[in-house]
Backbone as ProteinMPNN parsed JSONL, in Angstrom:
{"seq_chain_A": "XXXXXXXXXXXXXXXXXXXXXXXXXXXXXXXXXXXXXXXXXXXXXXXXXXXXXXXXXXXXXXXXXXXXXXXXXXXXXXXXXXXXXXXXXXXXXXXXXXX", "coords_chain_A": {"N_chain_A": [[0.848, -1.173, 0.0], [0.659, 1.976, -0.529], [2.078, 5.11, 0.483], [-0.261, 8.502, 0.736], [0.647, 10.669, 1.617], [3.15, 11.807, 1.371], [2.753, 12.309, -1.119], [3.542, 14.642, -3.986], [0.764, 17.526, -4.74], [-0.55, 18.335, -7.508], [-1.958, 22.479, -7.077], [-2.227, 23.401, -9.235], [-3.465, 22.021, -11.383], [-5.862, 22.042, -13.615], [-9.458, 21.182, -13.445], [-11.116, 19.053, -15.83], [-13.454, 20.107, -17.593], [-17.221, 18.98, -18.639], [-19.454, 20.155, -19.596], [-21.413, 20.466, -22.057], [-21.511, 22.265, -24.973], [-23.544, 25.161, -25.956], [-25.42, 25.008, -28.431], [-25.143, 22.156, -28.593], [-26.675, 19.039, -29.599], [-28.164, 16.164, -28.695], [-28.042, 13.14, -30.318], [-28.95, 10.425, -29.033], [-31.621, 8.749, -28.528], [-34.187, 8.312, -25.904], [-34.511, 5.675, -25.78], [-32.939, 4.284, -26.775], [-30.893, 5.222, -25.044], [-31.804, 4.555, -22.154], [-33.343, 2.25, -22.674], [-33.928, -0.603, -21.522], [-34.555, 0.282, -18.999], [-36.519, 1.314, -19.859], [-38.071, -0.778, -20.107], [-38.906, -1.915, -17.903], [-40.595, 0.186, -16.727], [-42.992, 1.096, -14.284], [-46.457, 1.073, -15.478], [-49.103, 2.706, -16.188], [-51.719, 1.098, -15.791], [-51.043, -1.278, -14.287], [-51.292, -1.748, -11.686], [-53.75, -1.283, -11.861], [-55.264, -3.648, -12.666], [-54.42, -5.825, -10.729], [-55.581, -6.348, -8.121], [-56.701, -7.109, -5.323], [-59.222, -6.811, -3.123], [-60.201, -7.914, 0.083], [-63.125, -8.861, 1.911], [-64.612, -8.933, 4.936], [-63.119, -10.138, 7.252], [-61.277, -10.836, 10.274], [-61.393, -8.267, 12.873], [-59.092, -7.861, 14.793], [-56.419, -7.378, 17.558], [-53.337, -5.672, 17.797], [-51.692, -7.627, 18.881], [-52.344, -9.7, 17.723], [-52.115, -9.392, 14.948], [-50.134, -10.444, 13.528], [-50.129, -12.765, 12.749], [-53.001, -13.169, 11.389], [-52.125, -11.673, 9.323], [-50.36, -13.864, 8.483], [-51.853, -15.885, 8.107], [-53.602, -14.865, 6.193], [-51.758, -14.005, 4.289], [-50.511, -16.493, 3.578], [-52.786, -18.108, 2.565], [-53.275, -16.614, -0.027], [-51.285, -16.472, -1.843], [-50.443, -18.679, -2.613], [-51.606, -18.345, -5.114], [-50.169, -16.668, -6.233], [-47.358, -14.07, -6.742], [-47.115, -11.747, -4.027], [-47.137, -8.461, -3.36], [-47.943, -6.0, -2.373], [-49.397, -4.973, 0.666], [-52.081, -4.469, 3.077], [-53.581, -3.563, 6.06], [-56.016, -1.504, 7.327], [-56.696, 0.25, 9.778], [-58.509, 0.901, 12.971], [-59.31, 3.983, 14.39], [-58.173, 4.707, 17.213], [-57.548, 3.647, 20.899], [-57.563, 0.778, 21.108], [-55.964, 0.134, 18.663], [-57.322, -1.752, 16.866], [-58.053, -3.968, 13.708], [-59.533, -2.73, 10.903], [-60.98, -5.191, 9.686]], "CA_chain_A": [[0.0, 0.0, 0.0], [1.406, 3.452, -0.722], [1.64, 6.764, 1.445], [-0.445, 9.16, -0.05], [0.566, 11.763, 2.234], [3.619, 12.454, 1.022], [2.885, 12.869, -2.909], [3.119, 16.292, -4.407], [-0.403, 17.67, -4.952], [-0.16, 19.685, -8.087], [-2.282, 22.68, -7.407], [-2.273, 24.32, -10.711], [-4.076, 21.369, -12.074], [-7.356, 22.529, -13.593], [-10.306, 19.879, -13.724], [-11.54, 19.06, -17.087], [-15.361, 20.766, -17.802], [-18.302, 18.347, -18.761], [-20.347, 20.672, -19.764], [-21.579, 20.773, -23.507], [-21.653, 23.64, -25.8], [-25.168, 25.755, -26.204], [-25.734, 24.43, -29.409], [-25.194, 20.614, -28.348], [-27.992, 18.495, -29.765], [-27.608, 14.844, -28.145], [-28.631, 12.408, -31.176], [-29.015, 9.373, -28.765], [-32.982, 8.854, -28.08], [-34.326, 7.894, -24.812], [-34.966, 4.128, -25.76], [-31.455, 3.578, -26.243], [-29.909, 5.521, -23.977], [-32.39, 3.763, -20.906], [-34.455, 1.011, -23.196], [-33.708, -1.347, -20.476], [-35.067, 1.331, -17.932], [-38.347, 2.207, -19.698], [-38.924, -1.278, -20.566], [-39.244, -2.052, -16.882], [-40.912, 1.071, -15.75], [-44.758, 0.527, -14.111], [-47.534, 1.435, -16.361], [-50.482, 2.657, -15.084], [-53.139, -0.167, -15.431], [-50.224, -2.524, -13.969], [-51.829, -1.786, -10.078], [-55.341, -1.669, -12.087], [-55.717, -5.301, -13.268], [-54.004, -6.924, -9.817], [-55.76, -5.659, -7.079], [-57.88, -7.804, -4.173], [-59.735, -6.771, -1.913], [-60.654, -9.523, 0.932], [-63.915, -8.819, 2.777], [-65.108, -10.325, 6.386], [-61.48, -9.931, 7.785], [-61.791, -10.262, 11.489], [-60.798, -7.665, 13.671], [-58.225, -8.407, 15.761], [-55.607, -6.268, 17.686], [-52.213, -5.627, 17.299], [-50.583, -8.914, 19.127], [-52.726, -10.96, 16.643], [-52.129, -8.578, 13.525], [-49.094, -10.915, 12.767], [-50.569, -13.892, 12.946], [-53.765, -12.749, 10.673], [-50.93, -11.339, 8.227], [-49.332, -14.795, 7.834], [-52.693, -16.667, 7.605], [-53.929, -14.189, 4.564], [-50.183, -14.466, 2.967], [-50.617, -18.33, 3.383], [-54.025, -18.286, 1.635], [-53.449, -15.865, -1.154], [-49.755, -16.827, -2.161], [-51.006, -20.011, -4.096], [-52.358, -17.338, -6.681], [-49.437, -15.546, -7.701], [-47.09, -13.494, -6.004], [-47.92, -10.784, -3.472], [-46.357, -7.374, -3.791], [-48.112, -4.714, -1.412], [-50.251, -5.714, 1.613], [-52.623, -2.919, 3.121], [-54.36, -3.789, 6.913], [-56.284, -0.226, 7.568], [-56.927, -0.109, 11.383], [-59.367, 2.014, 13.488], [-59.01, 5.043, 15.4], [-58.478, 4.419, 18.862], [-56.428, 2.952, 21.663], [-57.387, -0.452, 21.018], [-55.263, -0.875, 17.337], [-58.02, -2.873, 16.125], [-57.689, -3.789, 12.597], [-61.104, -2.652, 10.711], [-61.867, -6.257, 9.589]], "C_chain_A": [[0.893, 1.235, 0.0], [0.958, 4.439, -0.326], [1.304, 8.06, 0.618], [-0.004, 10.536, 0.323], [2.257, 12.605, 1.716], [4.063, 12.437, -0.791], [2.629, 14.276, -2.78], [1.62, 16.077, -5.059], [-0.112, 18.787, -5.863], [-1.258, 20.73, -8.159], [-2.801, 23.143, -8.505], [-2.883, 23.662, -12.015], [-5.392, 21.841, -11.919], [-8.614, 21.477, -14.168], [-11.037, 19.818, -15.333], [-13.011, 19.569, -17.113], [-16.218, 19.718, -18.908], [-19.006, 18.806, -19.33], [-20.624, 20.973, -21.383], [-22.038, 22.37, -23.993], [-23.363, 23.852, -25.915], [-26.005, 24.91, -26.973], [-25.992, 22.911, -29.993], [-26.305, 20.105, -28.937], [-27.554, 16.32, -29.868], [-28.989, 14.102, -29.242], [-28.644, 11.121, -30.623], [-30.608, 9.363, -28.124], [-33.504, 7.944, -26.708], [-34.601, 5.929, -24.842], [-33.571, 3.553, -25.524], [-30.31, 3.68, -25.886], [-30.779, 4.388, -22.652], [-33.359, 2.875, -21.529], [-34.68, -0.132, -21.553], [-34.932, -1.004, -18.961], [-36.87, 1.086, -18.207], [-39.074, 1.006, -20.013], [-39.812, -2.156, -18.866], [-40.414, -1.079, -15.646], [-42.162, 1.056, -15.444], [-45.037, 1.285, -15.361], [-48.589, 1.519, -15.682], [-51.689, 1.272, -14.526], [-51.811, -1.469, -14.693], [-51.107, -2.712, -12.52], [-53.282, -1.848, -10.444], [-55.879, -3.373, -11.726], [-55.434, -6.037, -12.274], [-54.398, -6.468, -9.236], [-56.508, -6.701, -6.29], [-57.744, -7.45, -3.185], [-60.727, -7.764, -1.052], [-61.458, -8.766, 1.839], [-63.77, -10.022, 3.916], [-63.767, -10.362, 7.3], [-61.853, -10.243, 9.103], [-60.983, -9.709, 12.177], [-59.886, -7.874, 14.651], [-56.772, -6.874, 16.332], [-53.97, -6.407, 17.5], [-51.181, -6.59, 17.744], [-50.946, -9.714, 18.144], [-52.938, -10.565, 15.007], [-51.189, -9.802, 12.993], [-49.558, -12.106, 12.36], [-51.546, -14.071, 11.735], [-52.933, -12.619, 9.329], [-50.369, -12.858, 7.635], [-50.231, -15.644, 7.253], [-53.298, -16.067, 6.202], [-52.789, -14.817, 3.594], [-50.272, -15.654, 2.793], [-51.423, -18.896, 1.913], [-53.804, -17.707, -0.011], [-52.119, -16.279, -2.001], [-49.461, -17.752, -2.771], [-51.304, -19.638, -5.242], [-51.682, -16.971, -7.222], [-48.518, -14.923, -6.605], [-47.679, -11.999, -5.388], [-46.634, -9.443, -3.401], [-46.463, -6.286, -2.626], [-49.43, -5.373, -0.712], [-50.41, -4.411, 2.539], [-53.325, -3.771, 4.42], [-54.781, -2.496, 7.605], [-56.948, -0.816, 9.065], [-57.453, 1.076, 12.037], [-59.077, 2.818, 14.479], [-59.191, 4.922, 16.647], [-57.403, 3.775, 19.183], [-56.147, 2.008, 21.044], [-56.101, -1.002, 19.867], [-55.904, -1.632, 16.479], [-57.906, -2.787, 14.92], [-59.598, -3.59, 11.869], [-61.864, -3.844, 10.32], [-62.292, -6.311, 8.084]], "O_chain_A": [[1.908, 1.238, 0.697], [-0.186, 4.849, -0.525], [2.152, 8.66, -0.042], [-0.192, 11.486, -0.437], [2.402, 13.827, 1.738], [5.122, 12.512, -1.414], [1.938, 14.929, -1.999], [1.221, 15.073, -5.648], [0.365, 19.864, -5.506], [-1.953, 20.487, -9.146], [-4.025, 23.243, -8.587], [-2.945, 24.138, -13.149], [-6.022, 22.049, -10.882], [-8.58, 21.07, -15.329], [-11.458, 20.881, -15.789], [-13.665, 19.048, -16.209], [-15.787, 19.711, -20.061], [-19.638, 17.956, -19.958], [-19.898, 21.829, -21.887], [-22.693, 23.261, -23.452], [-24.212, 22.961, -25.949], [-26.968, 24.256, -26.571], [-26.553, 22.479, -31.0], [-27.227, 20.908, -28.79], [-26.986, 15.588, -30.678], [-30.206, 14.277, -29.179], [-28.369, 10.287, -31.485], [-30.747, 10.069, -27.125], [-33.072, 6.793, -26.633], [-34.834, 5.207, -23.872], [-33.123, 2.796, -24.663], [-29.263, 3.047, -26.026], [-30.14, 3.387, -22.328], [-34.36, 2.7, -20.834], [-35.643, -0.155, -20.787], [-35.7, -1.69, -18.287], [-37.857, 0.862, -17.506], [-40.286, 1.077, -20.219], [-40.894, -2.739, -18.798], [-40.839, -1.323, -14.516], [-42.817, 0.985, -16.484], [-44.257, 1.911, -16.079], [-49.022, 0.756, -14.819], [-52.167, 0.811, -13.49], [-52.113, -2.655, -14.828], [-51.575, -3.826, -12.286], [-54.083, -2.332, -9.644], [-56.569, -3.94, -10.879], [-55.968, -7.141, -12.383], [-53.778, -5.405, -9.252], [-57.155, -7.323, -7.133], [-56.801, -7.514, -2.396], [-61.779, -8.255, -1.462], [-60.862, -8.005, 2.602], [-63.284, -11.151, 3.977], [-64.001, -10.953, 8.354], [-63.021, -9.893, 9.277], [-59.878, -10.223, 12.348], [-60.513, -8.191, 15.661], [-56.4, -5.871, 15.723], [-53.534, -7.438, 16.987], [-50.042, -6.583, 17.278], [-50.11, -10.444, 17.611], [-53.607, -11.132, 14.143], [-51.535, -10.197, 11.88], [-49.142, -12.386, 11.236], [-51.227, -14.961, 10.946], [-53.09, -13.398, 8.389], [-49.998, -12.971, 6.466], [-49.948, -16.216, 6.2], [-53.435, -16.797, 5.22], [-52.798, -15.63, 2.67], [-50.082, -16.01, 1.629], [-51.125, -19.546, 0.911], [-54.149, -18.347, -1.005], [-52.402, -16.324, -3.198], [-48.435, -17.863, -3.442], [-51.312, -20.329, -6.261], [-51.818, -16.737, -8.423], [-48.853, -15.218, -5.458], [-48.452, -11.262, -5.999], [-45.42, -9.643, -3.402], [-45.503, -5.779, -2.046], [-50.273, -6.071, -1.276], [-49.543, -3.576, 2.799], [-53.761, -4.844, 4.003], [-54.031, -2.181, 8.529], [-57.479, -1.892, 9.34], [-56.982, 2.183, 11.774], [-58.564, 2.345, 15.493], [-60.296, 5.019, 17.181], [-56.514, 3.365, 18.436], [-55.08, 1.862, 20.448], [-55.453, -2.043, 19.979], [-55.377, -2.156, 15.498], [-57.641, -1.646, 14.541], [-60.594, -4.182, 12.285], [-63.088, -3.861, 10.447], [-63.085, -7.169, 7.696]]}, "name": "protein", "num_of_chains": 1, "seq": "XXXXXXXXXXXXXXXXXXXXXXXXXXXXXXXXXXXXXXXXXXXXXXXXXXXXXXXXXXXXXXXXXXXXXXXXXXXXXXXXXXXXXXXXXXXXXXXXXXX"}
């Protein structure tokens, strides 16, 4: 390994500039500069077409949220994979989950 501490540091070195001229006009089009990118990127109806919502739920509070959580994921997880998981829960001490 080599001591960087005692190399000369030449100030008087001036950093090269990046920056394109006014007039620049970049002839590479967004597909194949980031194709890759945009062919991955959501689409709206992607969260349309997969969505379920599971009535009858039962309420339960927040020691037995996890529990509830693993028995849904159990059930539903035969279908397809699961992505985003939503348990809206009611105002109050209790935690209860709305069911």
């Amino acid at each position: 390994m080599h001591d960087t501490e005692d190399m000369p540091v030449d100030v008087d070195e001036e950093e090269p500039s990046f920056s394109d001229p006014e007039d620049f006009e970049d002839d590479i089009d967004d597909d194949e500069l980031l194709g890759d990118l945009l062919r991955e990127k959501p689409q709206e109806a992607d969260g349309i077409d997969s969505v379920v919502v599971v009535d009858n739920v039962p309420q339960v509070g927040p020691e037995r949220l996890e529990k509830l959580k693993n028995v849904i994921h159990k059930i539903f997880s035969k279908f397809g994979k699961i992505t985003n998981e939503f348990y809206p829960t009611v105002d109050g001490p209790e935690g209860l989950t709305k069911g």
